[in-house]
C-alpha positions in Angstrom: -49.8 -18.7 -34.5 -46.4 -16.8 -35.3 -47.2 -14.2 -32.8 -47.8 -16.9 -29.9 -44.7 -18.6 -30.8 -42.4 -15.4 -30.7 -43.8 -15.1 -27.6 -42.9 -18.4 -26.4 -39.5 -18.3 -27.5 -38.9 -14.2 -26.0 -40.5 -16.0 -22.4 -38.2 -19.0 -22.9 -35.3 -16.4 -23.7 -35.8 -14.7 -20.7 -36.1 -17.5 -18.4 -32.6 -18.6 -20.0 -30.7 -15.4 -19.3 -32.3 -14.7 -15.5 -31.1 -18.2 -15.2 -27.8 -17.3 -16.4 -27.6 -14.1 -14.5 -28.3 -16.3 -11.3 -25.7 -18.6 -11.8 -23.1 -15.7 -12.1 -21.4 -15.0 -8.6 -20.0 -11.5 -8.0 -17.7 -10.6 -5.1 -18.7 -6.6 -3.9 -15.5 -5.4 -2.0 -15.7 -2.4 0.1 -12.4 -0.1 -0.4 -12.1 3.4 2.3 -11.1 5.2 -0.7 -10.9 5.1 -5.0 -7.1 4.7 -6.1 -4.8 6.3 -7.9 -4.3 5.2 -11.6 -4.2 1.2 -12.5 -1.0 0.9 -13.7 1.8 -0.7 -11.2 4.6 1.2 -12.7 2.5 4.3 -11.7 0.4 3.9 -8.9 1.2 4.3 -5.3 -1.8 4.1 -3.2 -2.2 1.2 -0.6 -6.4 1.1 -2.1 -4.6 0.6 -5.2 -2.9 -2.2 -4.1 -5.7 -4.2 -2.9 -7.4 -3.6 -6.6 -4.0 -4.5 -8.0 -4.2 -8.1 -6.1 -7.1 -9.1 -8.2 -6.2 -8.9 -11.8 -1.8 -8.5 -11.8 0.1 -11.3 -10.1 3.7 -11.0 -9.2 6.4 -12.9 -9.7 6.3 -13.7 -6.3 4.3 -13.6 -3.2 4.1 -13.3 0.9 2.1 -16.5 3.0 0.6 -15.6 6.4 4.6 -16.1 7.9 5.9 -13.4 5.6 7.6 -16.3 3.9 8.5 -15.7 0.1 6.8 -18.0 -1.8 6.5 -18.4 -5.9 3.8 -16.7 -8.0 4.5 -16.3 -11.8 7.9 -17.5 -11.3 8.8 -20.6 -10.1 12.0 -20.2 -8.0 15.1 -17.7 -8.1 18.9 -17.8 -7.0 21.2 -15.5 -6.7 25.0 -16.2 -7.4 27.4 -15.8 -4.6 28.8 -12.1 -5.2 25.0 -11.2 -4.7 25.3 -9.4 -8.6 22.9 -11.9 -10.1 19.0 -12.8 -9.8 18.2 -15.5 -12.0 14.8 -16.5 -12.3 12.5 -19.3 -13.6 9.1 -18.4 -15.2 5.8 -20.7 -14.7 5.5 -22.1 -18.0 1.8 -21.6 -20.1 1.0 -18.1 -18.4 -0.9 -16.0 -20.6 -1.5 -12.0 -20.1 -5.7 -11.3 -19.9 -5.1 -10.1 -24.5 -4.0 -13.6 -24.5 -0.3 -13.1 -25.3 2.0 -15.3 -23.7 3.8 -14.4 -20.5 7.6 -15.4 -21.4 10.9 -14.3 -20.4 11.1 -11.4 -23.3 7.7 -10.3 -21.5 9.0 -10.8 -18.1 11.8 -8.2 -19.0 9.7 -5.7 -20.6 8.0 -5.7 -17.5 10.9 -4.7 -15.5 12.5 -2.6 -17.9 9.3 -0.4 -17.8 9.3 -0.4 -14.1 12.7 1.2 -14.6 12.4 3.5 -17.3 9.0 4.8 -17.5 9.5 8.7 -16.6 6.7 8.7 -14.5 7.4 4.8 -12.6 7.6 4.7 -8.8 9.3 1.8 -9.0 12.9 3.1 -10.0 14.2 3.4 -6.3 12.7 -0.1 -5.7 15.0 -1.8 -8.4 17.8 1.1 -8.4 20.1 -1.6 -7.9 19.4 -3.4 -11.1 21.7 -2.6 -13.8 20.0 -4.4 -16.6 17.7 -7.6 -17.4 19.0 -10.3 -19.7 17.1 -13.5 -21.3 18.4 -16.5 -20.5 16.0 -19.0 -22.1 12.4 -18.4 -23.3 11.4 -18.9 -19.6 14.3 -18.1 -17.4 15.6 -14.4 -16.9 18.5 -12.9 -15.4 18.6 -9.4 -12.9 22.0 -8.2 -13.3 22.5 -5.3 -10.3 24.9 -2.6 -10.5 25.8 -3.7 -6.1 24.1 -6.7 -3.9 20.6 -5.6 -3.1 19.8 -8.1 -0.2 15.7 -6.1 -0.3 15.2 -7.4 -4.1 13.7 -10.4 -3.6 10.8 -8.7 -1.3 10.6 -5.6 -3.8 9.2 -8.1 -6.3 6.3 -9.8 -4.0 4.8 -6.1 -4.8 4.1 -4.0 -8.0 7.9 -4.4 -9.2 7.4 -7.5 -9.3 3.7 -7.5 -11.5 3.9 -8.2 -14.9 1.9 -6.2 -18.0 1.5 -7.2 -21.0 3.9 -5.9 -23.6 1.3 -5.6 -26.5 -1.2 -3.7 -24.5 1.6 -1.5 -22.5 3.2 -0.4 -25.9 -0.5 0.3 -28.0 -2.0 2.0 -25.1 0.9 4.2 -23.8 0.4 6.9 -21.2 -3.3 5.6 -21.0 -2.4 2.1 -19.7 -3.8 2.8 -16.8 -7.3 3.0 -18.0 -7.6 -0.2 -19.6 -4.7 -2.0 -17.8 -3.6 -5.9 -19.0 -2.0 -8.1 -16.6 -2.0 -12.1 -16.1 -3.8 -12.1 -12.8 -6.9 -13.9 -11.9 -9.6 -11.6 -13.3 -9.1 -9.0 -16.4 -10.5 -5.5 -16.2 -13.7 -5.0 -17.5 -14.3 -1.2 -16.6 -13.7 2.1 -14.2 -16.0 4.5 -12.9 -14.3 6.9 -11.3 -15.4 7.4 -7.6 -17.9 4.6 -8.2 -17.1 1.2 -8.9 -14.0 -0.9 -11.0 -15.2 -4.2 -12.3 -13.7 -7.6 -13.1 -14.1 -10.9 -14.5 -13.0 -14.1 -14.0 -10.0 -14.9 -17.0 -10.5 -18.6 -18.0 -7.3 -18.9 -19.1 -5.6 -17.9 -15.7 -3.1 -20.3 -14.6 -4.6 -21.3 -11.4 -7.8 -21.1 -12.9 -8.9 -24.4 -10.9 -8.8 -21.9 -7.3 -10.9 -19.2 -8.9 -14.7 -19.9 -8.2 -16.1 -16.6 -8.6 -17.0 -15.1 -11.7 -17.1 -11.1 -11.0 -15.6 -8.9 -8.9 -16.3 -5.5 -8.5 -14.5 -2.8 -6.1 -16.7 0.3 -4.7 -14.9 3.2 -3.1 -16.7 3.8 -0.1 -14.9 6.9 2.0 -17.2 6.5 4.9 -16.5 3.7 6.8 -20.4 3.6 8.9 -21.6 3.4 5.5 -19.3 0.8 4.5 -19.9 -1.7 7.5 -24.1 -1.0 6.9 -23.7 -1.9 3.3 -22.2 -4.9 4.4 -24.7 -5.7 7.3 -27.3 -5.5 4.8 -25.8 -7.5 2.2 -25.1 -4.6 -0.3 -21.4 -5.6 0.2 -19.9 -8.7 0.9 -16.6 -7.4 2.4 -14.9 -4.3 3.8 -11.6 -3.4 4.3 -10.4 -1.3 7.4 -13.0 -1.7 10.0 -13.2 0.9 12.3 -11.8 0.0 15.7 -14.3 1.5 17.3 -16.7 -1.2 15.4 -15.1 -4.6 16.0 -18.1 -5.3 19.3 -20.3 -4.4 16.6 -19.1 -7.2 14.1 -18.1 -9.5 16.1 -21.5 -9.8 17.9 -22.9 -10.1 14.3 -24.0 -13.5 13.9 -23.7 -13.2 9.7 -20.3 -11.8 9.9 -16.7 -12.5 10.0 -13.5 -10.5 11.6 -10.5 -11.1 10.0 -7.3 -9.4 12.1 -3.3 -9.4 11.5 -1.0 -6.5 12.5 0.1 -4.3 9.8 3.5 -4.0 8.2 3.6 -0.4 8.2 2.7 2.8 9.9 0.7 5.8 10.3 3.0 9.3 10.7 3.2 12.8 9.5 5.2 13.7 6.9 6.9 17.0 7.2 7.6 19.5 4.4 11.3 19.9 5.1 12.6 20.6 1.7 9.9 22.2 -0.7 7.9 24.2 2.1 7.7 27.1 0.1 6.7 29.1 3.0 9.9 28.1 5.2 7.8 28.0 8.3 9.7 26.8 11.3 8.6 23.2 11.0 10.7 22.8 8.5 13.7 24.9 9.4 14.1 24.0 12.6 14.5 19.9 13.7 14.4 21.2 17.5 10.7 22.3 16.3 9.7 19.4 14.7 11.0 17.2 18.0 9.0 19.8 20.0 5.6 18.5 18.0 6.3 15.0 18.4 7.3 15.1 22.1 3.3 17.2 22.3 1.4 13.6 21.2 0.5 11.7 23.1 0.5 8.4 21.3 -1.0 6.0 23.9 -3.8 8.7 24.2 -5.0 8.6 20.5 -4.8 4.6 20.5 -7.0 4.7 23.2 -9.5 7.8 22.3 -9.7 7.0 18.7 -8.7 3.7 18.8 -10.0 2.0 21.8 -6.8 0.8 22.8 -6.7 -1.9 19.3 -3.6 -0.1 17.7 0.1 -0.1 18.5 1.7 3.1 19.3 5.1 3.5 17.4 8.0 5.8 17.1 10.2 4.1 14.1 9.7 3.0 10.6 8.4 -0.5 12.3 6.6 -1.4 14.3 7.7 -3.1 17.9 6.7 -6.7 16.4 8.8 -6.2 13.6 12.2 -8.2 13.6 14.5 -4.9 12.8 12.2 -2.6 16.2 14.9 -0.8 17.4 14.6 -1.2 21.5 17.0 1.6 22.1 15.3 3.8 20.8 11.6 3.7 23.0 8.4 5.2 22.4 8.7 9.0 23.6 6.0 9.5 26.2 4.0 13.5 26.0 6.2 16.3 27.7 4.6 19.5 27.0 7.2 21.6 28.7 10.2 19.8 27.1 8.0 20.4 23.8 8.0 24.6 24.8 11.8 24.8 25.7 12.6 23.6 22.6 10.5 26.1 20.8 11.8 28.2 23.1 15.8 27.3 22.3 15.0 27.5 18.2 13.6 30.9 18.6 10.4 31.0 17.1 7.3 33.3 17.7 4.3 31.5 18.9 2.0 30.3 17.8 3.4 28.0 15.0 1.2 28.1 12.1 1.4 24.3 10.4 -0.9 23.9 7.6 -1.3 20.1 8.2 -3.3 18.0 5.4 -4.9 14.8 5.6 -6.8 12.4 3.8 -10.7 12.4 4.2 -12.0 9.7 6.2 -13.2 9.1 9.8 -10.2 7.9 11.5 -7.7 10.1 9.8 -9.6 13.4 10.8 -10.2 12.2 14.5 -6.4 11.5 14.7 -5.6 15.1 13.3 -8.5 16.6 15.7 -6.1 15.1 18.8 -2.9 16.2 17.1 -4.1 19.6 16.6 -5.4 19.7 20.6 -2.7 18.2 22.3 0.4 20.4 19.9 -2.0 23.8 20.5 -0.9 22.9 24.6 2.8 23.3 23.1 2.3 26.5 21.1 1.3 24.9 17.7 -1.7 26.5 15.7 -2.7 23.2 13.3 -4.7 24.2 10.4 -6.3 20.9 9.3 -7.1 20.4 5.9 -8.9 17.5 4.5 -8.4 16.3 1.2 -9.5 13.7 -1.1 -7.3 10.4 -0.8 -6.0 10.2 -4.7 -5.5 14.0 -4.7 -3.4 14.7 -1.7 -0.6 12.3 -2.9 -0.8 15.1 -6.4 -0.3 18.2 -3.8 1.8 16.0 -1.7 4.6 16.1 -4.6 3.9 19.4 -5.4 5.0 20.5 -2.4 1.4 22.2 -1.1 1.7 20.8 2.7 3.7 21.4 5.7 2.4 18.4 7.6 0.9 15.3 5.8 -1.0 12.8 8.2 -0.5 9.8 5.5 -0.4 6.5 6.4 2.0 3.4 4.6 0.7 0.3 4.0 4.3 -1.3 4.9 6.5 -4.1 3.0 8.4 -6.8 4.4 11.7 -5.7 4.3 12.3 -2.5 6.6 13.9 -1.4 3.2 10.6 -1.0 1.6 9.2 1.5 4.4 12.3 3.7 4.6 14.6 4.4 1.3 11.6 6.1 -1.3 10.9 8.3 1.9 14.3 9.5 3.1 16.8 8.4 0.3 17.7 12.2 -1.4 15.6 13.0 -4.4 13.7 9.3 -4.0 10.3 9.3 -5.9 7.9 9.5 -2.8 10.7 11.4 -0.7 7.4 14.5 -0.8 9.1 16.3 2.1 12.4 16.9 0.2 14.1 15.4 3.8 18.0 15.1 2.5 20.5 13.7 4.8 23.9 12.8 3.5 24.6 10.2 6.1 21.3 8.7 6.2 21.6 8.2 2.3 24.9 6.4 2.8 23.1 4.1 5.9 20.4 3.2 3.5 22.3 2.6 0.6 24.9 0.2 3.3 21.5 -1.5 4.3 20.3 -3.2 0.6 24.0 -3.9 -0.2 24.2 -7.0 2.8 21.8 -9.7 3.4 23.6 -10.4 7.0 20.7 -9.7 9.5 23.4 -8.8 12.3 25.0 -6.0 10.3 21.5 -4.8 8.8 20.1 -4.3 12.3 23.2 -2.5 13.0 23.0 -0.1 10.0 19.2 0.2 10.6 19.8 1.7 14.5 22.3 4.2 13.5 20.1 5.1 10.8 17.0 5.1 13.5 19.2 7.8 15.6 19.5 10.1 12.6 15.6 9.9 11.5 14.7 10.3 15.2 16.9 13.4 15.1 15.8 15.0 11.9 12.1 13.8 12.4 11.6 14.2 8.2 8.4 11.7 9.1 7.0 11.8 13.0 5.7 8.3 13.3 2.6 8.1 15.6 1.5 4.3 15.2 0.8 1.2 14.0 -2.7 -0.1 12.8 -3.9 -3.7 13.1 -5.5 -4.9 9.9 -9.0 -5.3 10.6 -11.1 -6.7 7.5 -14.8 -8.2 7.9 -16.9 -10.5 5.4 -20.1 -12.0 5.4 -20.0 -15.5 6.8 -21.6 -16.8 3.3 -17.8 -16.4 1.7 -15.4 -19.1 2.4 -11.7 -19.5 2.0 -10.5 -15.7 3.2 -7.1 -15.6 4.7 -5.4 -12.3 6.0 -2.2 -12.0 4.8 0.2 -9.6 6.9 0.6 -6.9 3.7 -3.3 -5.7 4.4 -4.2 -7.4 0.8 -6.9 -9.0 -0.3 -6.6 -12.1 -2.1 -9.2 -13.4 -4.1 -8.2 -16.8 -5.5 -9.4 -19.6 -3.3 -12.7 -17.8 -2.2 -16.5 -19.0 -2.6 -19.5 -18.3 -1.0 -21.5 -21.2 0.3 
């Protein structure tokens, strides 16, 4: 009699948890690679970025318009001189360890951004002199000159905040167990493999989040990708191949969501810590002599099939501050060889060119290396793991790196941490007196007239130096199963996950 009741109660048990386990909802998100640490003071991969999106808010965000609109805070004004940022906090934000987000944790947040030794974020709020508290919700930027980009810098990991508790307990290894006040809290990391979330119940939109789990799996290979989601394995990718989007659009169960990108696809050349002093980086006429050998119409249409934009500048042609003076170079070969010829090098050019792994990034590097060997250039390509090429990348271990960035809204944000002298992702060394003196003139005004005028002479300069050779610029191509409702592509290649639900 005990014996048939235990077994009643383990069956009724069972049927309770497979019940429960039903009713949970999990979100599988397909990412091309596995980022670089969680921590947004630290990291600086775009993958990271998207897994960022999910669990740390900002204090503010973009819409579909690019329009600034209010995330943890609630609104922001800057006095008259353009010196001051003060900002009002959503009241009853909590961090996932259940501290409170206030405006002592607010500046903790930024004051880490500034100080950690190892932050990316310095450059991106080099203008801020120092944070005060205003009230127990309110905060105040004080900047050292007017920084007209500030506002956009904190729609993006300067602007996500971590909780103060967790930040000082945990240290350097923040990273692995990061604590933000986003919509889910981490749960865990498997390196290569899969990160997993859960919903935080006491989230302050908490009413817009109606899935319980969400779990991120790096996926390098993009064919494997899409068939993971075709089969259900996955319920949506990120960066569709072009050469896929017939495929899922004439998929009946399947959804392509589409917006250009704010950024751009280029190789970054080596220019101050080559340690070999090959003539790529000696030599500007040299480096003009491999960009004038690509063909960038080509590649958009052989790898491509014609879905990308081809580029020259730090923007792309859509983008408010293009600079139409300055078109898009078409292929001359034998322009390419004077030049080599007139800097005086001995072909061929040996240019040990690294790029991430991944379809698309090798097939662009494949047509680079034929069309500069036509020129004299002997490309040696070298694939490398996403996470660990940004590691030899500051090192130094490159001559050209094919890396693409993910772009920010203010052309700010995709020029000064590349080409400002000594700035924290400048990895090619590039140093440039003048062009540090253009970029510092561009944050200090807000008026568009003179920024587009500061941003053309500074266009001249990078197109005469070439530190990065921009090839072109991607359109954002994300697809979901038709069961998930609510998706909206947002122009900075993110995924947002408040507001979604399957059906």
């Amino acid at each position: 009699m005990s014996f048939m009741r235990l077994t009643i109660l383990a069956s009724a048990l069972l049927t309770s948890l497979v019940g429960t386990a039903q009713a949970q909802t999990t979100l599988r998100i397909g990412i091309a690679e596995d980022p670089d640490i969680l921590d947004p003071s630290i990291g600086r991969t775009y993958v990271g970025r998207i897994v960022f999106s999910a669990f740390c808010d900002k204090l503010f965000d973009i819409d579909e318009k690019l329009n600034i609109v209010p995330q943890l805070a609630l609104s922001h004004e800057t006095s008259a001189d353009g010196k001051e940022m003060t900002i009002k906090l959503r009241p009853g934000v909590k961090f996932h360890d259940g501290e409170p987000l206030d405006a002592e944790a607010a500046k903790f947040s930024i004051d880490r951004h500034m100080t950690l030794p190892t932050s990316f974020r310095k450059s991106e709020l080099a203008s801020v002199d120092h944070v005060e508290v205003v009230d127990p919700l309110t905060i105040k930027l004080v900047l050292k000159t007017p920084y007209s980009p500030l506002i956009a810098q904190l729609t993006d990991r300067s602007g996500m905040m971590v909780s103060p508790k967790a930040a000082k307990e945990a240290g350097d290894k923040f990273g692995l167990h990061p604590v933000c006040a986003g919509p889910y809290k981490f749960v865990e990391r498997v390196q290569q493999d899969r990160m997993v979330f859960e919903k935080f119940a006491d989230y302050w939109n908490k009413d817009n989040v109606h899935i319980d789990r969400v779990v991120f799996q790096p996926i390098i290979d993009s064919t494997v990708r899409l068939a993971n989601l075709k089969s259900g394995a996955l319920d949506l990718i990120e960066r569709v191949l072009a050469t896929d989007i017939k495929d899922v659009r004439a998929d009946p169960k399947l959804v392509l969501s589409t917006a250009p990108e704010l950024g751009y696809q280029g190789l970054t050349i080596n220019i101050g810590n080559d340690k070999a002093k090959g003539p790529l980086s000696q030599s500007a006429k040299v480096r003009q002599a491999l960009s004038l050998s690509i063909d960038r119409e080509a590649i958009n249409q052989v790898v491509f099939n014609g879905e990308f934009t081809p580029g020259n500048h730090l923007v792309s042609p859509t983008h408010p501050y293009y600079q139409k003076a300055f078109p898009i170079p078409g292929r001359d070969v034998a322009k390419a060889k004077a030049l080599l010829k007139e800097a005086g090098v001995s072909l061929p050019i040996t240019v040990d060119y690294m790029v991430p792994k991944g379809t698309e990034y090798e097939a662009v590097a494949q047509v680079v290396q034929s069309m500069a060997a036509e020129a004299g250039f002997d490309i040696k390509i070298r694939a490398v793991e996403f996470a660990t090429t940004f590691k030899q990348a500051q090192a130094g271990e490159f001559q050209a790196f094919q890396i693409p960035w993910s772009g920010r809204i203010d052309p700010d944000g995709n020029s000064y941490i590349f080409m400002r002298s000594k700035a924290p992702q400048n990895d090619g060394g590039y140093s440039n007196p003048e062009a540090d003196k253009l970029l510092e003139e561009g944050r200090a005004t807000s008026n568009v007239d003179e920024r587009k005028a500061i941003y053309a002479k500074l266009t001249k300069i990078l197109l005469d130096d070439l530190p990065i050779i921009y090839i072109y610029h991607r359109t954002l191509l994300i697809a979901h199963t038709k069961k998930l409702e609510g998706y909206r592509q947002m122009p900075d290649g993110l995924v947002r996950v408040v507001g979604l639900k399957f059906k």
